[in-house]
C-alpha positions in Angstrom: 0.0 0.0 0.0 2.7 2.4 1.2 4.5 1.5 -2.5 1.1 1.7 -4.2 1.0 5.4 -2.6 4.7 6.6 -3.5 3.8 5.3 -7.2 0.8 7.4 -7.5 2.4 10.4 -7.4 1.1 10.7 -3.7 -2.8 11.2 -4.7 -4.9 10.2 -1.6 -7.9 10.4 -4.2 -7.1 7.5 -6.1 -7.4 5.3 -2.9 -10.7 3.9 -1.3 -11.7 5.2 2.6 -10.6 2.4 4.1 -7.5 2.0 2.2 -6.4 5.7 4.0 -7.6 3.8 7.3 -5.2 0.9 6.5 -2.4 3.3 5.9 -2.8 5.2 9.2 -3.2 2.4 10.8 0.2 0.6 10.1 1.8 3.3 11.7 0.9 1.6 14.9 -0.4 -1.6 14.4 3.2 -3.4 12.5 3.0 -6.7 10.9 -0.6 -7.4 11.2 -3.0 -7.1 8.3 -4.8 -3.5 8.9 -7.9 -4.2 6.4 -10.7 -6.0 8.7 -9.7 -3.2 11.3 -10.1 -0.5 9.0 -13.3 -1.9 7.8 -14.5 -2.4 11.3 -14.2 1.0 12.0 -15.7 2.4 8.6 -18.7 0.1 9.9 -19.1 1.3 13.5 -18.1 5.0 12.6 -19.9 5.4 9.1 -17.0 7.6 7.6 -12.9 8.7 7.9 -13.5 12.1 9.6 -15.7 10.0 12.4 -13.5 7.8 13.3 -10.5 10.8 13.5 -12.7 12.7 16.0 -14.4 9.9 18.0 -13.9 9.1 21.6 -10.6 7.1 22.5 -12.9 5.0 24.8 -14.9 4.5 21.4 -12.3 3.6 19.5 -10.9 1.1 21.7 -13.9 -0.7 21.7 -12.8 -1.7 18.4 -11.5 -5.0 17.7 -7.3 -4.3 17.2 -7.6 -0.9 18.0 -5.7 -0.2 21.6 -4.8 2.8 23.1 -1.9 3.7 21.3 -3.5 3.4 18.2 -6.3 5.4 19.3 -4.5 8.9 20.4 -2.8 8.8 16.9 -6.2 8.8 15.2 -7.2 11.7 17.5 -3.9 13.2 16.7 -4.8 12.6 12.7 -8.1 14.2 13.4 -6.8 17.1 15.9 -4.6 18.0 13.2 -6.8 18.0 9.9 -8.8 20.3 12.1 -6.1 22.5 13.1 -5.8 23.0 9.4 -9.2 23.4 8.3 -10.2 26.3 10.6 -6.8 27.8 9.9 -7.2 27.8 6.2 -10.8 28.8 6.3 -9.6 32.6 8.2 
């Protein structure tokens, strides 16, 4: 996936929702495959910018997501934020 992303000239677009889960994902969760965890949480959450600005407690009620794992998607989410209301001024 990380190859796939290099070779597309780094464009996020040509990649599904839960493919961009995967990838964040594997920052934290090495060695394990990251596609029925990124699906569970497309399922419970319903889209990408849910899941980066849900609950820890809720995310860790996710099957292979611990706690670890869950601050960085809050980080991913804090962050797009950040950037959204900064660029909007």
């Amino acid at each position: 996936m990380r190859h796939r992303y290099r070779m597309s000239g780094r464009m996020i677009e040509t990649f599904s929702d839960h493919e961009m889960i995967e990838m964040l994902l594997f920052r934290t969760i090495k060695r394990s495959n990251t596609n029925e965890t990124a699906h569970r949480l497309l399922k419970h959450f319903g889209c990408i910018w849910e899941i980066l600005r849900a609950e820890r407690r809720e995310l860790i009620r996710i099957a292979g997501i611990g706690t670890e794992t869950a601050s960085l998607l809050r980080l991913y989410g804090a962050v797009m934020g950040y950037i959204y209301s900064n660029t909007r001024k």
